[in-house]
C-alpha positions as CSV (number, residue, x, y, z in Angstrom):
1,X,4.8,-19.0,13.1
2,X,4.1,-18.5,16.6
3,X,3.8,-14.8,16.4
4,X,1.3,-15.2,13.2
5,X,-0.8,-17.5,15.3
6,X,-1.9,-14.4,17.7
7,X,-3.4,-12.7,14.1
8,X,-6.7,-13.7,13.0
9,X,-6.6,-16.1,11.0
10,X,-7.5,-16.3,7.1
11,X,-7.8,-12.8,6.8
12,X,-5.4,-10.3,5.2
13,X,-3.2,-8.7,6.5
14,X,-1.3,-5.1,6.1
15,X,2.0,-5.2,6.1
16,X,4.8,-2.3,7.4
17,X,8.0,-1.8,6.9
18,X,10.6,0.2,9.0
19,X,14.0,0.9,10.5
20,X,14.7,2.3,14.1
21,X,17.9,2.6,15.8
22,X,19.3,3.7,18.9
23,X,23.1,4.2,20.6
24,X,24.8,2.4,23.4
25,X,28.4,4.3,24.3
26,X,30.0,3.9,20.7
27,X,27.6,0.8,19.3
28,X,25.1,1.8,16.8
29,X,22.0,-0.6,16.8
30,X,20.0,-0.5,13.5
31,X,17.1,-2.8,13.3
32,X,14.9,-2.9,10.1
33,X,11.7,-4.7,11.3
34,X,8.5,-6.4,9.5
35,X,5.2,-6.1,11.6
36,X,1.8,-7.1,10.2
37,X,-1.3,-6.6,11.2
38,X,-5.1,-7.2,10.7
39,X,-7.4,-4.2,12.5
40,X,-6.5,-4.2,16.1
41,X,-4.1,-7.0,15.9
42,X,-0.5,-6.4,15.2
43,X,2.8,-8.3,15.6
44,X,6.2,-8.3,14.8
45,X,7.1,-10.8,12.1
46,X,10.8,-10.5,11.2
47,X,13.3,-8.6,11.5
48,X,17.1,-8.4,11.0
49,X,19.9,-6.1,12.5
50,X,22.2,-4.1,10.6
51,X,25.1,-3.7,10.4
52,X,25.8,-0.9,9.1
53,X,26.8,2.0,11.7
54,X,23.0,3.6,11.8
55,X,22.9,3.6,8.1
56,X,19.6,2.8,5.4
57,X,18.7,-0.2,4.8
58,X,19.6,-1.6,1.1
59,X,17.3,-3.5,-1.1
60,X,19.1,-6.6,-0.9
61,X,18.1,-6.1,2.9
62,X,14.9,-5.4,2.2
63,X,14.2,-8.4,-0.2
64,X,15.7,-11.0,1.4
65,X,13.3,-9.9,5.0
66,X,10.7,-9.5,3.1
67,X,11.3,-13.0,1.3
68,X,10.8,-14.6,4.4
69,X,8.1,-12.9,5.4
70,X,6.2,-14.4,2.3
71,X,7.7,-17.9,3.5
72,X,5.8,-17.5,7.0
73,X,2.5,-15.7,6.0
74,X,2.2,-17.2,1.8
75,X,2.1,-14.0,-0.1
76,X,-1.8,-14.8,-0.9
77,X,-2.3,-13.3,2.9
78,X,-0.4,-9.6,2.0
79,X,-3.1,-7.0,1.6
80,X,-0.6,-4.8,1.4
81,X,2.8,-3.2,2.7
82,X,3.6,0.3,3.5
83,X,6.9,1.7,4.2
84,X,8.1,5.6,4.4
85,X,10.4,7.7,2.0
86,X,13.4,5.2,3.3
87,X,12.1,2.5,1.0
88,X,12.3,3.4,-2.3
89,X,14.6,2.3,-5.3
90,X,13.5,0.8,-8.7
91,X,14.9,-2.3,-7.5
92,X,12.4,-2.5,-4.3
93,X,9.9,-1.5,-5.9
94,X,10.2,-3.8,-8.7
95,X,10.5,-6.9,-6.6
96,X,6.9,-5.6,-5.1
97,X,5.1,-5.4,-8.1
98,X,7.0,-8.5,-10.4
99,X,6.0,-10.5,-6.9
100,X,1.7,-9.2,-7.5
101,X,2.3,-7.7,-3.6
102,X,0.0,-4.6,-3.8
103,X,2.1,-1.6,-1.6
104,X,2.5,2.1,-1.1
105,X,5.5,3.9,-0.7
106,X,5.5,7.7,0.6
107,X,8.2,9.2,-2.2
108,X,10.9,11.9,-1.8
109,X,9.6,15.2,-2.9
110,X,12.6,15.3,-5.7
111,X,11.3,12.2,-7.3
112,X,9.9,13.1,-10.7
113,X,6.9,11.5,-12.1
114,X,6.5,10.5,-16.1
115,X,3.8,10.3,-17.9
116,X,2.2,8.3,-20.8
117,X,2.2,11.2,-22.7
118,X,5.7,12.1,-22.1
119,X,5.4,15.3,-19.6
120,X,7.7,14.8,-16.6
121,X,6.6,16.5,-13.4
122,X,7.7,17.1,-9.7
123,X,4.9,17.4,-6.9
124,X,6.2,21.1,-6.8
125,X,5.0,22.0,-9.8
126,X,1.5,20.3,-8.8
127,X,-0.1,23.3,-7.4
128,X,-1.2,20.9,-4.6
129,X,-3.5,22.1,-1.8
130,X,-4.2,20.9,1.7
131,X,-7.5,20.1,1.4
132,X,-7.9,17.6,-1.5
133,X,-5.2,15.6,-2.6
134,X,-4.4,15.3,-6.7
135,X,-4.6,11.5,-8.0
136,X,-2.1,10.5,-10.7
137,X,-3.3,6.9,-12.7
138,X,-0.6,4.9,-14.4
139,X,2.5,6.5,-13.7
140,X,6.5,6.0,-14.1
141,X,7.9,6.3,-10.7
142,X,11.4,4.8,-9.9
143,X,11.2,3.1,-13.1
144,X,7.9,1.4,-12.2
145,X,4.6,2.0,-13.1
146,X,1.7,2.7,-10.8
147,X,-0.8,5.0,-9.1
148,X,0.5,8.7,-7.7
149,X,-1.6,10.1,-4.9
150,X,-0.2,13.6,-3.7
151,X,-1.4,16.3,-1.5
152,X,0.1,19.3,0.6
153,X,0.3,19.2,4.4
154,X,-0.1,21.6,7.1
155,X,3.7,22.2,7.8
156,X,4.2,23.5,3.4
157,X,6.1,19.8,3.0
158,X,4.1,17.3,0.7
159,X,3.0,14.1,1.1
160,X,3.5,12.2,-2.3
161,X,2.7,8.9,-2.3
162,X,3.2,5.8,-5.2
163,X,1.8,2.7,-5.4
164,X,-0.9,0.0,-6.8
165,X,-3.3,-0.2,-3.9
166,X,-6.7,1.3,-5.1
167,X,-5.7,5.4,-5.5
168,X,-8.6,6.8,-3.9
169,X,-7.9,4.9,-0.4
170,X,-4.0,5.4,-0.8
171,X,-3.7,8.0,1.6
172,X,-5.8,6.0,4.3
173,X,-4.3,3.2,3.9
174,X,-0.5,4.7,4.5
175,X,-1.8,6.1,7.6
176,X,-1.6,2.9,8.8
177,X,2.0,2.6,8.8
178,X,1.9,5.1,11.9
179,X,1.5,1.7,13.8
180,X,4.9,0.2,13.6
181,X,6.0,4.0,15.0
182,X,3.7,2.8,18.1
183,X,5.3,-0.5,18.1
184,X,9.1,1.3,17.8
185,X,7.8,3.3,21.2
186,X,6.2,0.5,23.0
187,X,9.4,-1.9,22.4
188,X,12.1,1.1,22.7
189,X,10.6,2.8,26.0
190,X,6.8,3.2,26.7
191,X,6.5,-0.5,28.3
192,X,9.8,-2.7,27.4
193,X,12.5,-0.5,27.3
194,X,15.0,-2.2,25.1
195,X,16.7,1.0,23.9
196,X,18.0,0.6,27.7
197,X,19.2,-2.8,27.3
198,X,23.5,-3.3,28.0
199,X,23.7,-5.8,25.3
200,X,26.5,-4.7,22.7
201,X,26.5,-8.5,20.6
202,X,24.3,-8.4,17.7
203,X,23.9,-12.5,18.4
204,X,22.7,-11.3,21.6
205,X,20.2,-8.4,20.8
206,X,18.2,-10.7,18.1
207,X,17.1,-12.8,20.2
208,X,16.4,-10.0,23.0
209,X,14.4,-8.6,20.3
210,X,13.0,-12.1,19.6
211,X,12.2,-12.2,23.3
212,X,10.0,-8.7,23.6
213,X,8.7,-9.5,20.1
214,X,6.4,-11.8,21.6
215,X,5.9,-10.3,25.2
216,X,4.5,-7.0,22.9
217,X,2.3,-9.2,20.5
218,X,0.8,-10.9,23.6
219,X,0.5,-7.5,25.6
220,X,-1.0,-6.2,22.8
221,X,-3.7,-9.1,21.8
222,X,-4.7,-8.8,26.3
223,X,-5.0,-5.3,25.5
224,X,-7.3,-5.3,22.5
225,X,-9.5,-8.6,23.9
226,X,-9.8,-7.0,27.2
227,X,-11.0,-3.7,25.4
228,X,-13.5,-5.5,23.0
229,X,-14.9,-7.9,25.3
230,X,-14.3,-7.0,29.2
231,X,-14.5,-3.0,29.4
232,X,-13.5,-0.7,26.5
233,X,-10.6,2.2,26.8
234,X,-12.0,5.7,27.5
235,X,-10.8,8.3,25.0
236,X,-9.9,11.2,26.1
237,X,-11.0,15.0,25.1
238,X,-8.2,15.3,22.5
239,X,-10.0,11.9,20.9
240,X,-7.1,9.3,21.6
241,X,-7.5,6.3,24.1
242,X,-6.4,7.2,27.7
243,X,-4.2,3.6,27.4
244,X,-2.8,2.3,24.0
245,X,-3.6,-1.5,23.7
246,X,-0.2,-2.5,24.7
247,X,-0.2,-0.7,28.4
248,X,-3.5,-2.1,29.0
249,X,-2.2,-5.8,28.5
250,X,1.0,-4.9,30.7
251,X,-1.4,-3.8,33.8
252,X,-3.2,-6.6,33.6
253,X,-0.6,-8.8,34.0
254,X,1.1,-6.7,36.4
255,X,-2.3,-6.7,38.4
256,X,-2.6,-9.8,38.1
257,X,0.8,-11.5,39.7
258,X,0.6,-8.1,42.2
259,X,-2.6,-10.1,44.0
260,X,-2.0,-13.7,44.6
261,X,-5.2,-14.7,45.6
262,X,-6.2,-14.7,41.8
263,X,-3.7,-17.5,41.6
264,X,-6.2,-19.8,41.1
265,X,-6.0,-23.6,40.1
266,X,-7.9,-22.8,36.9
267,X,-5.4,-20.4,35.8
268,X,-2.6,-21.8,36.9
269,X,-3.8,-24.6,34.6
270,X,-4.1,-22.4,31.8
271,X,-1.0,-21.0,31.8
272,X,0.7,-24.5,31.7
273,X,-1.8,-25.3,28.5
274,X,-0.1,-21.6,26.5
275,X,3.3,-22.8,27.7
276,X,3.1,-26.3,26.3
277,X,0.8,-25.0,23.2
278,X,4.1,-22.3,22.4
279,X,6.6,-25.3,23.3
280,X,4.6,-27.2,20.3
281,X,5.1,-23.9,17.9
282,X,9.1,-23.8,18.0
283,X,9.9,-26.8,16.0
284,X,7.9,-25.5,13.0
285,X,9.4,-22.3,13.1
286,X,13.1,-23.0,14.1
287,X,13.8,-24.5,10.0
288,X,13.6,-21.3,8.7
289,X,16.4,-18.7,8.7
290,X,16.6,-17.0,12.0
291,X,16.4,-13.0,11.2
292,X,15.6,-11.7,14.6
C-alpha cells in the first residue's frame, strides 16, 4: 500500500511483468518483479525471488504474484499488463483472461496461430513487412482466444504479439513495457546499484529490494514533479531526456543535503510529517504475504 499511494489515484493503471537477474561469486539472484504505472508515474508493487538457479519463472510463480497484486491495487484498477516472450503458457494466459484482466503478451515466433476457419499459421508464413503491421481478430493462441497483432522489425526477427487490449493500439501499448527495463537499470546500476550489493540470503535481499523499491518510486515521483511543475528536462538531439526521471530525483536530494543552509525549519518539519505519514502506512500493508 505505501508504494500505490505515490500513483495517482483512481486512475488505471498498466501493469508489467518481468524477470532480471544477476551473479554474485556462485549465487544466482533471480527476481521476477510487478511494477505499475499510470503516465509518468511508476513503482514497484511486488515482487518475489526465485529460487531457481537463474531459471524462468513458472506460472504458479506468476499467478500467485500476480494474485497479490490484485489484493493491493483491486483488479477494477488493471488497465492492463504486459510481459515479454518469457510469459506465455495456456495456463498464464488463461488465468488473465478467466480473471477479465485485459493484457498483451509478445509470443515466440514458433507459436502457431488457429483460426475459426480451421487454417493454422506461423508469423513466418505472414509475409509481414516493416512498415505496417498485420492484425489477426479472434484467434487461438496457447489455447486461448484473442487478438494477434504482428509485424516485421528492422533486425529480420518479428514482433508477434497476442492479447485482448484493443488490436489497433496493441503495439503501442507493449511499448510500454520498455519501462520496467528502465526500472531493472535504475535499481541494478544507473542510480542504486543493487547488482553490487554483498548480500547472498534470499531473506536478506527481499527486503534490500523492499528498501530501494521505495527510494526509486520516490526518486522517480521528485523527478517527474520537479519536471512538470519546477523546470522541465531538456531533450537532447537524438530526442531522449538529457536525465531520466529517476536521476533527476537523486540530484535533488543529493543537492539538497550537499548545502545545509537549505535545512530549513519548514523542511525539516516536512520531512518528520512523510516519516510519520509512511510510519502510519506499514500496519495496513504488513497483513499481507510479504513477496519482496
Amino acid at each position: 500500500m505505501l508504494l500505490v499511494c505515490l500513483l495517482p489515484p483512481d486512475r488505471k493503471l498498466r501493469i508489467c511483468i518481468d524477470r532480471t537477474n544477476w551473479e554474485f561469486g556462485k549465487c544466482r539472484i533471480n527476481v521476477l518483479m510487478v511494477i505499475a504505472g499510470c503516465g509518468d508515474f511508476e513503482v514497484p508493487l511486488y515482487w518475489e525471488l526465485l529460487d531457481n538457479e537463474g531459471g524462468n519463472s513458472s506460472s504458479d510463480d506468476r499467478t500467485e504474484l500476480l494474485d497479490l497484486c490484485l489484493e493491493v491495487v483491486g483488479k477494477g484498477r488493471i488497465g492492463y499488463i504486459v510481459g515479454d516472450r518469457e510469459f506465455i503458457g495456456h495456463k498464464w494466459i488463461k488465468y488473465l483472461k478467466d480473471n477479465g484482466i485485459k493484457f498483451i503478451m509478445r509470443i515466440p515466433k514458433h507459436h502457431t496461430i488457429e483460426r475459426y476457419d480451421g487454417r493454422v499459421l506461423r508469423v513466418e508464413q505472414m509475409g509481414l513487412s516493416r512498415e505496417s503491421p498485420v492484425i489477426l481478430k479472434d484467434c487461438l493462441v496457447d489455447g486461448v482466444v484473442g487478438d494477434v497483432w504482428a509485424k516485421r522489425l528492422e533486425n529480420g526477427d518479428f514482433l508477434f504479439l497476442f492479447g485482448t487490449v484493443n488490436a489497433e493500439f496493441m503495439g503501442q501499448l507493449y511499448r510500454k513495457r520498455w519501462t520496467i527495463e528502465s526500472l531493472f537499470q535504475a535499481m541494478k546500476g544507473r542510480g542504486f546499484d543493487l547488482e553490487k550489493t554483498h548480500l547472498k540470503s534470499l531473506g536478506k535481499l527481499k527486503k534490500l529490494v523492499a528498501l530501494v523499491g521505495i527510494a526509486y518510486g520516490v526518486c522517480r515521483n521528485m523527478g517527474v514533479h520537479h519536471h512538470v511543475k519546477v523546470q522541465k528536462i531538456k531533450n537532447k538531439k537524438h530526442g531522449y531526456k538529457a536525465k531520466s526521471f529517476v536521476r533527476k530525483g537523486i540530484d535533488l536530494i543529493r543537492q539538497f543535503f550537499r548545502n545545509e543552509a537549505n535545512m530549513t525549519l519548514q523542511v525539516e518539519t516536512t520531512l518528520v510529517v512523510l516519516l510519520r505519514w509512511i510510519k502510519r502506512q506499514i500496519p495496513d500493508y504488513q497483513p499481507l504475504k510479504i513477496a519482496g
